[in-house]
C-alpha positions as CSV (number, residue, x, y, z in Angstrom):
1,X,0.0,0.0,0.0
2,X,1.3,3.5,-0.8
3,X,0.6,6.4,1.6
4,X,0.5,9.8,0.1
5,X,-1.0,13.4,1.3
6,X,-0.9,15.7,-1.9
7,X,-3.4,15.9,-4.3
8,X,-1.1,16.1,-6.9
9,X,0.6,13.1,-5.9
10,X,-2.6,11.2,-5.6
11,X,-3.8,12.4,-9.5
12,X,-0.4,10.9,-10.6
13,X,-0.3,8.1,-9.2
14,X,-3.9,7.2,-10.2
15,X,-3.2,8.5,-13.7
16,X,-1.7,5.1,-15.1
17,X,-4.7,3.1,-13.6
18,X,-7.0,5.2,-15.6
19,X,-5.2,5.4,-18.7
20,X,-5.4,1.6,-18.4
21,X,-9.6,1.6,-17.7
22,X,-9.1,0.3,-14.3
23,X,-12.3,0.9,-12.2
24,X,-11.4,3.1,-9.1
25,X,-13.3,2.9,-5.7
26,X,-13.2,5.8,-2.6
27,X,-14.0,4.8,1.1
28,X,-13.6,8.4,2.9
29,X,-12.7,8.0,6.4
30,X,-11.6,10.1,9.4
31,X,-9.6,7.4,10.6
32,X,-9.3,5.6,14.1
33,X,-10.2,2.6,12.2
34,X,-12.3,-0.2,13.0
35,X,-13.6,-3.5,11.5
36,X,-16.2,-1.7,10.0
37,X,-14.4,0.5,8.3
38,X,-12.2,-2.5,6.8
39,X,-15.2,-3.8,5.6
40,X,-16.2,-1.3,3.1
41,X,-12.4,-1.5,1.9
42,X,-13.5,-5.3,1.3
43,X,-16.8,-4.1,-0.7
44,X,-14.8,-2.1,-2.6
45,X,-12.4,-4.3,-3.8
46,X,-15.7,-6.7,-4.9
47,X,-16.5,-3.2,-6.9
48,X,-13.3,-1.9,-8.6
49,X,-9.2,-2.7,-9.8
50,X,-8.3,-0.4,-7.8
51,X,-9.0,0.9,-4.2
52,X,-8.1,4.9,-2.4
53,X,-8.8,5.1,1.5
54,X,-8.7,8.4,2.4
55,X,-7.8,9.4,6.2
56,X,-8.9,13.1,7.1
57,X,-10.4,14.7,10.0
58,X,-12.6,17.4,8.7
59,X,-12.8,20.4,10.8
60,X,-15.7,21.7,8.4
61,X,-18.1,18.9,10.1
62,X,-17.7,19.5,13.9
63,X,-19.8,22.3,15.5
64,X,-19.0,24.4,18.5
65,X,-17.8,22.4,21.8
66,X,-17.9,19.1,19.6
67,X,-14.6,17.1,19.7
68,X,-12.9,18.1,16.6
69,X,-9.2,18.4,19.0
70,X,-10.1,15.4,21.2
71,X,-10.9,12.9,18.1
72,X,-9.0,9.7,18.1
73,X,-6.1,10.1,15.9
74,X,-4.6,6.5,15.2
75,X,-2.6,6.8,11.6
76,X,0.1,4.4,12.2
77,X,-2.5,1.7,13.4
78,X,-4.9,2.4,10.6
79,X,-2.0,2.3,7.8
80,X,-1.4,-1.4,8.9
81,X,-5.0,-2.4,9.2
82,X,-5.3,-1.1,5.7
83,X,-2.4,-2.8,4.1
84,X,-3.8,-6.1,5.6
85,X,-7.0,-5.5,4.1
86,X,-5.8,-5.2,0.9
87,X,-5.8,-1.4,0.2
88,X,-3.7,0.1,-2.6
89,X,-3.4,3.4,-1.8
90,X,-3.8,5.7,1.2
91,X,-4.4,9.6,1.2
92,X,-3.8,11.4,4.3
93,X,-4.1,15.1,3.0
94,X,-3.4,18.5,5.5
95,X,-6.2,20.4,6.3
96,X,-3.9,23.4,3.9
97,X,-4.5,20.7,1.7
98,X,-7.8,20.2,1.8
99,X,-8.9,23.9,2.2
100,X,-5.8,26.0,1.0
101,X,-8.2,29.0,1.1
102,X,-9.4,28.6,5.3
103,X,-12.8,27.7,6.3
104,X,-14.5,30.8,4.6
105,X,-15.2,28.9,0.9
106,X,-17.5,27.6,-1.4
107,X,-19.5,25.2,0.4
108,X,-22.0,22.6,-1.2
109,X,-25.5,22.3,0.4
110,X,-27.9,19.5,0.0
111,X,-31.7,20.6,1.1
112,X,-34.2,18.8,2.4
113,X,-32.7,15.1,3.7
114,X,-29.9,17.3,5.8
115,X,-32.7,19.6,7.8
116,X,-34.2,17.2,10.0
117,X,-32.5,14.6,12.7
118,X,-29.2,14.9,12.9
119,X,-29.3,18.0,10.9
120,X,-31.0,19.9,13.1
121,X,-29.6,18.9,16.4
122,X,-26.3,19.5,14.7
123,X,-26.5,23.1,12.3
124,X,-23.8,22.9,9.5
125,X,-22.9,19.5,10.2
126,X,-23.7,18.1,6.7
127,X,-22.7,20.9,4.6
128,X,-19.3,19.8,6.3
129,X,-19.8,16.6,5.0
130,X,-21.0,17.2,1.7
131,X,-18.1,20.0,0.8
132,X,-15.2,17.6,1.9
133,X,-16.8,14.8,-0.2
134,X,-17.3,17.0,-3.1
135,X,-13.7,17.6,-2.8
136,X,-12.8,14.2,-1.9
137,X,-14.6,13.0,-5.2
138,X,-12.9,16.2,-7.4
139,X,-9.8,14.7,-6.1
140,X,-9.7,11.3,-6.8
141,X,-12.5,10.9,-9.4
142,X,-13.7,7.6,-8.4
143,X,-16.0,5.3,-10.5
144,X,-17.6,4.1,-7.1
145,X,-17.7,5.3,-3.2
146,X,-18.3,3.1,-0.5
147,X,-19.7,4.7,2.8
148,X,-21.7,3.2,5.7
149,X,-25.2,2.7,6.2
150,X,-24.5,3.6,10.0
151,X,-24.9,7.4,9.5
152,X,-27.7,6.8,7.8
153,X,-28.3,10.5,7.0
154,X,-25.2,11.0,5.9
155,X,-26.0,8.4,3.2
156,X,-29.0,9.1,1.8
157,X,-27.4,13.2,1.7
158,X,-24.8,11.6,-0.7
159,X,-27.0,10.2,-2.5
160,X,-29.0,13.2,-3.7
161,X,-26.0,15.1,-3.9
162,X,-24.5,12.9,-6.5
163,X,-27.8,12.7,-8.4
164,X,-28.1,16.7,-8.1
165,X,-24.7,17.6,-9.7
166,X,-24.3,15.0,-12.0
167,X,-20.9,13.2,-10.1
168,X,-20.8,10.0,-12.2
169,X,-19.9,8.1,-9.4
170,X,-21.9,4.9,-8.1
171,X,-22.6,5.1,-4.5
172,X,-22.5,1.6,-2.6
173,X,-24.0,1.5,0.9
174,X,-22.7,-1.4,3.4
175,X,-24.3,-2.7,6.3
176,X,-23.5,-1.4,9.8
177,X,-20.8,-3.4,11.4
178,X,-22.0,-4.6,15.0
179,X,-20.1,-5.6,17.8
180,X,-21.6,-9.2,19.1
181,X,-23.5,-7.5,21.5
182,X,-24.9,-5.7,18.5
183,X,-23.5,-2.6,19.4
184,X,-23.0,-0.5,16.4
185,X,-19.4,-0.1,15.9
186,X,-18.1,3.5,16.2
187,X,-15.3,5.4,16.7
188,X,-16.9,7.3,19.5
189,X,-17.6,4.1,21.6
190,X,-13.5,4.1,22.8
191,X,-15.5,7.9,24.8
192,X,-17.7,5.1,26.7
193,X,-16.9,4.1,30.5
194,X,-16.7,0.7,31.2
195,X,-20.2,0.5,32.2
196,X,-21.7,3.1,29.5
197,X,-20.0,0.3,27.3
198,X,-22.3,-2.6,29.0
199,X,-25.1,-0.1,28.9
200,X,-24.7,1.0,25.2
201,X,-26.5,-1.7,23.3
202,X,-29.9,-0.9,24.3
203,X,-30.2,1.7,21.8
204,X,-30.2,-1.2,19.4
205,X,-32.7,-3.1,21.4
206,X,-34.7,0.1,21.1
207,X,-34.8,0.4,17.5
208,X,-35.1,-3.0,17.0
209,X,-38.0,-3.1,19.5
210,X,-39.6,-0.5,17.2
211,X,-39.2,-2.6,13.8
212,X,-40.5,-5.8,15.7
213,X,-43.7,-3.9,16.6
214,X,-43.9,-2.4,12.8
215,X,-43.3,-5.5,11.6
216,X,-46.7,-7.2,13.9
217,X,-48.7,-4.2,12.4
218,X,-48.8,-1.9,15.1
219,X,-49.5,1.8,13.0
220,X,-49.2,4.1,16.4
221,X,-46.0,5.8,15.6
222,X,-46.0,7.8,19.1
223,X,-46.9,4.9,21.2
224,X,-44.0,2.5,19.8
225,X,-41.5,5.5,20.2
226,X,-42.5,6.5,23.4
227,X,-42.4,2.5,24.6
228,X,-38.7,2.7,23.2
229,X,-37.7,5.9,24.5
230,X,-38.7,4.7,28.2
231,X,-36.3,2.0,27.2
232,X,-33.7,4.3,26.1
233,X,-34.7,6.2,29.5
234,X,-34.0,2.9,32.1
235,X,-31.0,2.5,30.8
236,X,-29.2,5.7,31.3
237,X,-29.3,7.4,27.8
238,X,-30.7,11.0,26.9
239,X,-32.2,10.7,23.9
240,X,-31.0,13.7,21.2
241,X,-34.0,11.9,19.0
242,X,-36.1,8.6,18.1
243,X,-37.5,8.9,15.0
244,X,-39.8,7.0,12.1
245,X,-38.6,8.4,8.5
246,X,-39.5,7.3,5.1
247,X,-36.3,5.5,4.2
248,X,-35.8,6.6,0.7
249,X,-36.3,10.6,1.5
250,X,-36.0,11.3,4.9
251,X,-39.4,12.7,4.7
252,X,-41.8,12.1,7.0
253,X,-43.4,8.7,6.5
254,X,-46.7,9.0,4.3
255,X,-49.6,5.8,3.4
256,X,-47.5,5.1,0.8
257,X,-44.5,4.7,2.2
258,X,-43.3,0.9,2.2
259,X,-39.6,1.2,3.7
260,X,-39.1,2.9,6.6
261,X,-35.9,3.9,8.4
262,X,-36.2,3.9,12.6
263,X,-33.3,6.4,13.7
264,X,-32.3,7.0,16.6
265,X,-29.1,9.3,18.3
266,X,-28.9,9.5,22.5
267,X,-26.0,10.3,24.5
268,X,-24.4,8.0,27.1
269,X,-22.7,9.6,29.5
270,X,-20.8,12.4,26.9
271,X,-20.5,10.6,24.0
272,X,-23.1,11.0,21.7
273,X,-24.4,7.2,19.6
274,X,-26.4,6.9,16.0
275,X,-27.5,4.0,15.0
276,X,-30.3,3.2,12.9
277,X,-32.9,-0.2,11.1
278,X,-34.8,0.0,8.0
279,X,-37.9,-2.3,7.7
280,X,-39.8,-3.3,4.6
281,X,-43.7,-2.8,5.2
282,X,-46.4,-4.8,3.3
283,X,-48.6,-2.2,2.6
284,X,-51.5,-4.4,1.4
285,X,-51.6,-5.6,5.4
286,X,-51.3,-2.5,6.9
């Protein structure tokens, strides 16, 4: 695997590969790397020739008083986790690098999907996101990206923005990666205490007590979020939000809406958890 943190360098060494038709697949990352990170490296080697990890902590995406200093930098761990996984090339660009011109730029927007949820609890956090992938996709010029279906918003925002200015990129989503207490796996949970950690999985058991009752044909939206949010409640979480969302838009869910996403973000102790299930409805039963 070969490191690099220039764009230029990157465009070079990338340049033979295309001249060659070699299909080339992104996984943007801001490190401290985990096994599911590794395993959208492994979807995208299913997808393309040839793979670019990127490794950049994006100050654009952190609001006020979030921990933008205090994130986990790990680079010498994540360089070997990537080489095993079979990654061809790593860019670890400067934030100079990244934004030569300082914070005050052009900055992409995506409406709707990035106003609600997370969104709104965090103002500016995905025009962060969808500026550095923009550049992120200007600077390697991918034929496919591979992200995680963890931050679920996040997703679906990359979606629409690839569809609203034309990237010809193809946009693979991979399952969460779960820890085998079905804890979603995050970066965030090395914040948790010892016993947050034991405590943290019941936001899982929330949501998934939610899709259970959808799935049985239970139509109360408030009564099955209320039942899990007294869950959330017993075991020590504040909930940020719980919500029910069409799973395609983000919208709120209509008659004819068939997939649903439950969402759900509470903080344990400091650190803040996402983690989210999707759920196929039979409409002709409900």
């Amino acid at each position: 695997m070969k490191t690099l943190n220039t764009i230029k360098a990157m465009r070079e060494a990338l340049s033979p590969y295309r001249q060659a038709n070699k299909r080339i697949a992104l996984v943007p990352t801001m490190g401290n790397l985990h096994a599911g990170h590794l395993s959208l490296v492994e979807e995208a080697l299913k997808q393309a020739d040839i793979v670019v990890t990127t490794i950049f902590v994006n100050p654009m995406q952190f609001g006020v008083n979030e921990d933008l200093d205090s994130y986990p930098r790990t680079l010498d761990a994540d360089k070997q986790k990537l080489a095993s996984a079979g990654n061809h090339f790593l860019l670890t660009p400067s934030v100079t690098e990244v934004y030569p011109n300082g914070m005050n730029q052009t900055t992409v927007h995506v409406p709707g999907c990035t106003e609600c949820l997370c969104g709104e609890k965090r103002p500016g956090h995905f025009d962060g996101v969808s500026t550095v992938v923009t550049k992120l996709f200007n600077m390697i010029q991918p034929d496919v990206a591979v992200f995680g279906k963890k931050d679920y918003q996040q997703l679906t925002t990359i979606r629409k923005m690839v569809v609203d200015l034309c990237f010809p990129i193809e946009i693979i989503g991979v399952e969460t990666g779960r820890e085998a207490d079905d804890l979603a796996m995050s970066s965030r949970n090395g914040y948790l205490s010892g016993p947050e950690r034991t405590k943290a999985p019941a936001l899982y058991q929330a949501l998934n007590q939610v899709r259970s009752t959808l799935l049985a044909g239970e139509t109360s939206y408030s009564k099955m979020l209320n039942t899990a949010q007294q869950s959330l409640d017993e075991a020590g979480f504040i909930a940020d939000y719980l919500e029910i969302r069409d799973a395609d838009t983000l919208e709120t869910v209509s008659k004819n809406s068939a997939r649903l996403v439950i969402l759900g973000a509470a903080f344990m102790g400091k650190t803040r958890l996402i983690d989210n299930l999707t759920v196929e409805l039979n409409l002709s039963k409900v």
